[in-house]
Backbone as CSV, one residue per row, in Angstrom:
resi,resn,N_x,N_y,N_z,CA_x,CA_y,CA_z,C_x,C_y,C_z
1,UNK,20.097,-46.807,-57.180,21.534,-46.689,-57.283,22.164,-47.960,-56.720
2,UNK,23.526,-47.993,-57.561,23.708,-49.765,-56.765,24.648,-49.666,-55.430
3,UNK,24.336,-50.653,-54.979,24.983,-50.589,-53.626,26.824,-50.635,-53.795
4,UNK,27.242,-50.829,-54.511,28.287,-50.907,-54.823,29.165,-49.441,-55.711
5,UNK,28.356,-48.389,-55.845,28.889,-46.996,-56.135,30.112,-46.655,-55.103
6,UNK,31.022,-45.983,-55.763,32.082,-45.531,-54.797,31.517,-43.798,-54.076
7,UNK,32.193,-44.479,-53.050,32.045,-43.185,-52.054,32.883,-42.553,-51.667
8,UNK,32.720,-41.388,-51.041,33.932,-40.602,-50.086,32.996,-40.064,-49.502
9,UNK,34.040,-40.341,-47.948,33.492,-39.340,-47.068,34.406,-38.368,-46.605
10,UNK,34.472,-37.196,-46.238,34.883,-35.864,-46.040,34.997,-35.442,-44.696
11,UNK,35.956,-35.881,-43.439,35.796,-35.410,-42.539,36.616,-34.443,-42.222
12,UNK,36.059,-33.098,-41.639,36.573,-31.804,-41.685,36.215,-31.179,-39.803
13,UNK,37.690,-30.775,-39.013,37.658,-30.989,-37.941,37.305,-29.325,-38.249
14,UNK,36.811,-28.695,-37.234,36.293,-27.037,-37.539,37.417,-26.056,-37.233
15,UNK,37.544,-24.922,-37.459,38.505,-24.437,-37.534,39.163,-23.861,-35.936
16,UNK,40.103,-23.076,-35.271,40.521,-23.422,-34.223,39.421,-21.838,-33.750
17,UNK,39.045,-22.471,-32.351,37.930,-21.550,-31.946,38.726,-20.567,-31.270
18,UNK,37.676,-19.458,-30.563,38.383,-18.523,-28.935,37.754,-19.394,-27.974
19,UNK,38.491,-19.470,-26.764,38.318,-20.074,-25.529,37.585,-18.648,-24.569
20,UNK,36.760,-18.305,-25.187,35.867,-17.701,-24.577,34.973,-17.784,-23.150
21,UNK,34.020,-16.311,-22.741,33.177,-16.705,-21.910,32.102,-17.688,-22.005
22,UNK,32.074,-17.424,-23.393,30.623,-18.483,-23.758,30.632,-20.084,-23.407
23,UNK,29.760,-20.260,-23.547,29.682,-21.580,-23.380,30.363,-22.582,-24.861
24,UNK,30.713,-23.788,-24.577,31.223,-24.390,-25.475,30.903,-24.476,-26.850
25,UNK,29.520,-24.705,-26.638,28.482,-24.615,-28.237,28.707,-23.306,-28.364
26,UNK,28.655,-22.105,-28.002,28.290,-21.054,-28.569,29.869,-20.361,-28.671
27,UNK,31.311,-20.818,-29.033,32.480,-20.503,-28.904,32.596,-20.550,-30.607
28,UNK,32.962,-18.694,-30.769,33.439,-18.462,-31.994,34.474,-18.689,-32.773
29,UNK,34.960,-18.741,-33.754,36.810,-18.799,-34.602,36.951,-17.597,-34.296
30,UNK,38.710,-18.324,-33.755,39.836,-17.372,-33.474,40.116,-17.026,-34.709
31,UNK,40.753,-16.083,-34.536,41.400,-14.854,-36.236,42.284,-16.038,-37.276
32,UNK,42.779,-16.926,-36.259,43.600,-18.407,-36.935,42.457,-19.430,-37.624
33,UNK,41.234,-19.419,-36.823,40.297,-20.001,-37.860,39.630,-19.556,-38.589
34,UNK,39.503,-18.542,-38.767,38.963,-17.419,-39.666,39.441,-17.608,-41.321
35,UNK,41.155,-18.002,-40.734,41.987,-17.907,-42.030,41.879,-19.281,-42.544
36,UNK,42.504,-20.025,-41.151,42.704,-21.687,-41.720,40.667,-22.330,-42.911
37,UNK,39.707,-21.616,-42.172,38.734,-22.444,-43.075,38.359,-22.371,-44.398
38,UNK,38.725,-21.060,-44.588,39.095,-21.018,-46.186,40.100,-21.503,-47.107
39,UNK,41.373,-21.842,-46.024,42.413,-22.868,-46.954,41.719,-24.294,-47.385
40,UNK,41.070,-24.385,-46.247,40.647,-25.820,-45.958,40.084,-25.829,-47.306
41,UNK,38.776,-25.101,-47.680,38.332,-25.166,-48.645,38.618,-24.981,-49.473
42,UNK,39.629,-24.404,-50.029,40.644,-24.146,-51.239,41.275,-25.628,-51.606
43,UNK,41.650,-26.194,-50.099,42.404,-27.522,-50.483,41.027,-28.421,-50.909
44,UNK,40.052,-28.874,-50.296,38.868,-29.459,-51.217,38.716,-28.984,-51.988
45,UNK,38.643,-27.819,-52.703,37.948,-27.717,-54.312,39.158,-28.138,-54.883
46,UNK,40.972,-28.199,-54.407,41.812,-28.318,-55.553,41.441,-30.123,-55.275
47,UNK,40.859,-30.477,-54.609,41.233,-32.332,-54.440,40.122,-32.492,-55.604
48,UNK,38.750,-31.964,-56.098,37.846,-32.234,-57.176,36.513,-33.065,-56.357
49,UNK,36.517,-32.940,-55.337,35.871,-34.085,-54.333,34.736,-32.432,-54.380
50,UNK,33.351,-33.205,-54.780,32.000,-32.254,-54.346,31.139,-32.649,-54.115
51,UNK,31.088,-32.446,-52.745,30.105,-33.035,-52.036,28.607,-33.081,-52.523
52,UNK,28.214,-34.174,-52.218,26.511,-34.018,-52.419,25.942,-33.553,-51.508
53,UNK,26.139,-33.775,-50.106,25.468,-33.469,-48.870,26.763,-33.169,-47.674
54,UNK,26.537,-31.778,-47.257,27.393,-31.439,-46.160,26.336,-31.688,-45.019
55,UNK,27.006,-32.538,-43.962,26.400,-32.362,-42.811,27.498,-31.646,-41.266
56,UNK,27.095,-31.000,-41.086,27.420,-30.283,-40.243,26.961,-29.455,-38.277
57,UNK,28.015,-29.886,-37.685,27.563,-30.022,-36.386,26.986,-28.117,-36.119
58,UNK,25.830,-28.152,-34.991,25.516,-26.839,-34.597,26.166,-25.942,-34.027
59,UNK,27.088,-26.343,-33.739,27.982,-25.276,-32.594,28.384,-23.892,-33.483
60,UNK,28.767,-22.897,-33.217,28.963,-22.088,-33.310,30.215,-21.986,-34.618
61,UNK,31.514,-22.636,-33.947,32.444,-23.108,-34.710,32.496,-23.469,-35.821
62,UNK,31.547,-24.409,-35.488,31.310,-25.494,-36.837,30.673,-24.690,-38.167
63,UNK,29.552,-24.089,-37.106,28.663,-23.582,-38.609,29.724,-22.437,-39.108
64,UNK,30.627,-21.421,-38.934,31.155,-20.575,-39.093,32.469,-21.022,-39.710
65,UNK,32.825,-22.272,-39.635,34.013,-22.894,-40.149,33.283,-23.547,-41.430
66,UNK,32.445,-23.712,-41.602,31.696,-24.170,-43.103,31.385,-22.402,-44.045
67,UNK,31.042,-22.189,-42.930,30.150,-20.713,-44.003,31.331,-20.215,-44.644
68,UNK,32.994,-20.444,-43.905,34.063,-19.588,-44.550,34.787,-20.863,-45.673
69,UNK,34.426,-21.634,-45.462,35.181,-23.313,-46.081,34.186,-23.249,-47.499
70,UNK,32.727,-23.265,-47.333,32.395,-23.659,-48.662,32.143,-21.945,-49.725
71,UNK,32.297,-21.047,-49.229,32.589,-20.036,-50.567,33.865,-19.998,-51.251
72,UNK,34.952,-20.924,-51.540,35.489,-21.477,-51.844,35.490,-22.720,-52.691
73,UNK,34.461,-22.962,-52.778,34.363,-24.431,-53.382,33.434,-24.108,-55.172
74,UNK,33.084,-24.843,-55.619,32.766,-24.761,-56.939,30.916,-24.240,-56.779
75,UNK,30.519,-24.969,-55.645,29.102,-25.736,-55.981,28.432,-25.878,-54.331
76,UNK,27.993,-25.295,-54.024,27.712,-25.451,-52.556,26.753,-26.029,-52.544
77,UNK,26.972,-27.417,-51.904,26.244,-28.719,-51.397,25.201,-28.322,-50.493
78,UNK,24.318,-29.363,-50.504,22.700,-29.240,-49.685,23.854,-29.550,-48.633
79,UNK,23.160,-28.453,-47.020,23.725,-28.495,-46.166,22.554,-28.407,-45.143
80,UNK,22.680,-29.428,-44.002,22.174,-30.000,-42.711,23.027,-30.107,-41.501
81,UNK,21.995,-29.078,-40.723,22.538,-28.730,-39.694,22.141,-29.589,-38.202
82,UNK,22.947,-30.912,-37.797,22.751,-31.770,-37.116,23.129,-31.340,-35.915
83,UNK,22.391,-31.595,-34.739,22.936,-31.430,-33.104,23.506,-32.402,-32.804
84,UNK,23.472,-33.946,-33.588,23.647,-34.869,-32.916,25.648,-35.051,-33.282
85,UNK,25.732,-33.985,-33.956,27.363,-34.206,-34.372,27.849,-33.246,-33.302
86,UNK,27.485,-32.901,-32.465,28.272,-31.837,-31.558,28.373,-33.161,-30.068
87,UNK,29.283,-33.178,-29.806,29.869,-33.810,-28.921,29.452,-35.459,-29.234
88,UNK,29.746,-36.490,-30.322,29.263,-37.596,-30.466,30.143,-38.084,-30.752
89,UNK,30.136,-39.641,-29.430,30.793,-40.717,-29.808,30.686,-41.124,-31.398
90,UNK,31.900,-42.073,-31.711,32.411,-43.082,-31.936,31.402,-43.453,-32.727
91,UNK,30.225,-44.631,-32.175,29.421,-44.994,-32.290,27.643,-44.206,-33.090
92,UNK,27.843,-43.240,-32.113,27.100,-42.075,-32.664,26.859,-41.308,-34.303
93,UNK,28.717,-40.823,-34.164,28.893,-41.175,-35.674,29.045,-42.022,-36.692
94,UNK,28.790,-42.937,-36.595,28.657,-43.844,-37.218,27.146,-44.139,-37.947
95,UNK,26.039,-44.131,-36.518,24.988,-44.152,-37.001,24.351,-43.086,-37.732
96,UNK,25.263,-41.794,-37.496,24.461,-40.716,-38.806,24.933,-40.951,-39.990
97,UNK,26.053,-41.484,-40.396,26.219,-41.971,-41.628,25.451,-42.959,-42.355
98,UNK,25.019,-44.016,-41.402,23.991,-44.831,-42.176,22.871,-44.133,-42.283
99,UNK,22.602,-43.246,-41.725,21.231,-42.862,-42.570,20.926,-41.904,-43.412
100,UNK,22.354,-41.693,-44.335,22.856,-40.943,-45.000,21.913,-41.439,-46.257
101,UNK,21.192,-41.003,-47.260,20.757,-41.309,-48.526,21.571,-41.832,-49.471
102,UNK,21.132,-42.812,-50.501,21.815,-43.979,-51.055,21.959,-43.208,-52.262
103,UNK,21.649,-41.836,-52.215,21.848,-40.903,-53.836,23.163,-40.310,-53.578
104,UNK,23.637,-40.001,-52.023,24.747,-39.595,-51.867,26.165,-40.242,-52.563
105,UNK,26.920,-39.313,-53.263,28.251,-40.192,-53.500,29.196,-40.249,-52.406
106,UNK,29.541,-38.494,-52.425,30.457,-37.715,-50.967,29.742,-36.643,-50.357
107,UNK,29.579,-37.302,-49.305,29.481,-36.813,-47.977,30.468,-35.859,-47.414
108,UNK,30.227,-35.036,-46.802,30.760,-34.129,-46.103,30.653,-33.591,-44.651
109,UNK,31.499,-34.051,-43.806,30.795,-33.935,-41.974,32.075,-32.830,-41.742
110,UNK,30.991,-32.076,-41.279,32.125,-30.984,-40.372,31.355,-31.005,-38.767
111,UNK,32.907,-31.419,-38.193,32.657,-31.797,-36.476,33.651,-31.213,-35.924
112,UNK,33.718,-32.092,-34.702,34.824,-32.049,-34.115,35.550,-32.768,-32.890
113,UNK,36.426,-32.673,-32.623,37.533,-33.368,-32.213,37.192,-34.252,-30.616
114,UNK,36.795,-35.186,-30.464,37.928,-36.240,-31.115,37.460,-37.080,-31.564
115,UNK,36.159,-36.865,-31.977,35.150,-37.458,-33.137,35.272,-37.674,-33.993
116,UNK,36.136,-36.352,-35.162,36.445,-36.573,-36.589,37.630,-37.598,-36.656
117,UNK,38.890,-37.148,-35.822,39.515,-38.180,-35.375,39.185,-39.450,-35.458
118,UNK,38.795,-39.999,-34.576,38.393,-41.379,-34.056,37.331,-41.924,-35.163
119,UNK,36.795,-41.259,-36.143,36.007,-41.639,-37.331,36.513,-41.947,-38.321
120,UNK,37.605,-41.022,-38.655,38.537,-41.412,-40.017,39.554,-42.545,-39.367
121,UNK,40.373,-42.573,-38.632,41.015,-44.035,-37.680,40.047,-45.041,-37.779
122,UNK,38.701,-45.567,-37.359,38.015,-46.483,-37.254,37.290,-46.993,-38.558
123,UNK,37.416,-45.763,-39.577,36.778,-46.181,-41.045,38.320,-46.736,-41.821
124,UNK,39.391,-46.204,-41.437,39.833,-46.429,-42.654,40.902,-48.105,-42.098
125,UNK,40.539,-48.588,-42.976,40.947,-50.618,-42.694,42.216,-50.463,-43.261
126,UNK,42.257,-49.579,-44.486,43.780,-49.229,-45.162,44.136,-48.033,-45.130
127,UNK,45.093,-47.645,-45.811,45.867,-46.164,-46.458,46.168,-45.915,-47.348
128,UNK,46.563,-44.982,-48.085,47.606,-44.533,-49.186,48.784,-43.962,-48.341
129,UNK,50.160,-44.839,-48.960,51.781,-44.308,-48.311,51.360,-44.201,-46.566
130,UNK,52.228,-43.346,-46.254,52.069,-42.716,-44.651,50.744,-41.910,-43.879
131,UNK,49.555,-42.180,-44.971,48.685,-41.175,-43.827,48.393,-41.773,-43.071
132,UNK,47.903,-42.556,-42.985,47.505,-43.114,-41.681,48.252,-42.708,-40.514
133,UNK,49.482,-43.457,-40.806,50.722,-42.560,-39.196,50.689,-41.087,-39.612
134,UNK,50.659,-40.385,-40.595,50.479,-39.280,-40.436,49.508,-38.661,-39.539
135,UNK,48.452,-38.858,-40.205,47.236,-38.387,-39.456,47.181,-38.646,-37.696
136,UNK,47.499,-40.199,-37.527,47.838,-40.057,-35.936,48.426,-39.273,-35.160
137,UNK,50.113,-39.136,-35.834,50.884,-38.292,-35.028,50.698,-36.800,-35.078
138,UNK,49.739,-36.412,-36.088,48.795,-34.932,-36.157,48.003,-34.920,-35.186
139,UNK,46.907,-35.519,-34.484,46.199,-35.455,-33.714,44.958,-34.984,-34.505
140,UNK,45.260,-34.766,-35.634,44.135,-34.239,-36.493,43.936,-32.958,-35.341
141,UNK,44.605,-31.949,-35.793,44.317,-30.750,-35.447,43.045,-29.911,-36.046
142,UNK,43.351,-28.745,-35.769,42.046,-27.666,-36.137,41.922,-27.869,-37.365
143,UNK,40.888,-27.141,-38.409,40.620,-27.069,-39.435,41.418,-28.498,-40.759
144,UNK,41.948,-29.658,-40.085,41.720,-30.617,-40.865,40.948,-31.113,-41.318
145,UNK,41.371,-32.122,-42.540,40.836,-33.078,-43.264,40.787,-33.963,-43.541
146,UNK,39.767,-35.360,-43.603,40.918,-36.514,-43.805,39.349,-37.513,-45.067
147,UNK,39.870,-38.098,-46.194,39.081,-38.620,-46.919,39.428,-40.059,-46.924
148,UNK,37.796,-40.499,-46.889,38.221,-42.300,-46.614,37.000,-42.400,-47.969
149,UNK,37.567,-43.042,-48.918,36.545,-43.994,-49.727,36.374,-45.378,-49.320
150,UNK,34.840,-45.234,-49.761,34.475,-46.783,-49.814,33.811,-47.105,-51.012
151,UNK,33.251,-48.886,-51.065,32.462,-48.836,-51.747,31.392,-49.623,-50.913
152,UNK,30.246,-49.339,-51.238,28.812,-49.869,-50.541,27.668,-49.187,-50.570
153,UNK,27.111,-49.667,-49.558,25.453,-48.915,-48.960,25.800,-47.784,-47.607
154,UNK,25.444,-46.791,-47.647,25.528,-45.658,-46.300,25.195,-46.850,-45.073
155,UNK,24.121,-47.215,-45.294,23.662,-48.531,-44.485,24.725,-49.458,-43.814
156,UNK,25.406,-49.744,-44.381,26.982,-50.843,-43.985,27.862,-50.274,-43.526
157,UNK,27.795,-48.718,-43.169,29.358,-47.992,-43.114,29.646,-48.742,-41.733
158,UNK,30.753,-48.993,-41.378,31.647,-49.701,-40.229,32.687,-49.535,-40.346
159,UNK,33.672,-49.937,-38.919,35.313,-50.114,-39.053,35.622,-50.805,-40.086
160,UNK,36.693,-50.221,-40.248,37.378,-51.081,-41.465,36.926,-51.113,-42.968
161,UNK,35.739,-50.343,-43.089,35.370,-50.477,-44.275,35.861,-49.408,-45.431
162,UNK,36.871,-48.715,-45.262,37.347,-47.563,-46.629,38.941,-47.676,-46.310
163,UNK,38.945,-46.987,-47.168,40.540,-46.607,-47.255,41.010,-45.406,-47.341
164,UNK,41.935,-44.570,-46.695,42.042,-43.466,-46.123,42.610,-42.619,-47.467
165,UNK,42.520,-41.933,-48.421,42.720,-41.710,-49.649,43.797,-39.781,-49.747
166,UNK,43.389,-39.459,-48.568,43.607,-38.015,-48.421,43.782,-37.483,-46.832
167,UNK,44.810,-36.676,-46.356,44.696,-36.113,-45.138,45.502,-34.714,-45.371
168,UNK,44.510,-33.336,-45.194,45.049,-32.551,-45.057,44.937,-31.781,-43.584
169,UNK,46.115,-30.652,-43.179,45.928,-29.911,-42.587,46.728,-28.577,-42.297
170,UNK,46.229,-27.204,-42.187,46.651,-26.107,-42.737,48.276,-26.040,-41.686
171,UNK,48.429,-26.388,-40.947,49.623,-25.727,-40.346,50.553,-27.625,-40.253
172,UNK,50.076,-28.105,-41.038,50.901,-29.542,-40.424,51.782,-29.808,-41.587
């Protein structure tokens, strides 16, 4: 495949948890994320964006904010269940994207905050109109979304390299 195929990547913050006894990883969706992760996914299948590969953090949240997000969607993507997306820098994420497969078009990461955040900010070099300040002054809340295309190798992903194409989020 050539290194020059267009991409998207899909970052999806998990839906808003309970502040429970449990421990952090093991903290379920509140009745508000229950609802918000199925919009979420309603709003990806209406954007036409299908993923090849969902990767997705272990926590509790996460996996439960996908299981309600992708029965919604057309086509449910090969899905990988990563530890290393539950509490990961900056940097961190970054390097699971490069070792993302070069068959991938769009990618799909469901994490969370202030990771997904600070990933779509540091990928995207441009915008379409206002998201960009949008998305900032959101904080990228619960069950958002935000899509950055590029074009390249998974291998090269870095700052600055896409352009921020899409930002949704259910109560913003």
């Amino acid at each position: 495949m050539s290194v020059d195929v267009p991409r998207r990547i899909v970052l999806f913050r998990h839906a808003k948890a309970e502040w429970a006894q449990e421990s952090d990883h093991e903290r379920p969706l509140a009745e508000r994320g229950r609802k918000d992760a199925p919009a979420a996914g309603l709003w990806l299948a209406g954007t036409g964006i299908d993923p090849d590969l969902t990767l997705c953090s272990t926590a509790v949240r996460t996996r439960e904010t996908w299981k309600l997000a992708v029965q919604e969607l057309p086509r449910r993507p090969r899905t990988v269940y990563d530890e290393r997306l539950y509490e990961a820098s900056l940097g961190e994420l970054i390097a699971v994207l490069n070792e993302t497969p070069e068959e991938v078009e769009d990618l799909l990461v469901v994490g969370h905050n202030p990771g997904m955040h600070a990933l779509a900010d540091a990928l995207a070099g441009e915008a379409e109109g206002d998201l960009l300040p949008r998305m900032n002054r959101s904080g990228f809340p619960t069950a958002a979304m935000a899509v950055v295309s590029f074009s390249g190798a998974w291998k090269n992903v870095e700052h600055n390299i896409g352009r921020l194409v899409a930002f949704w989020a259910p109560h913003a």
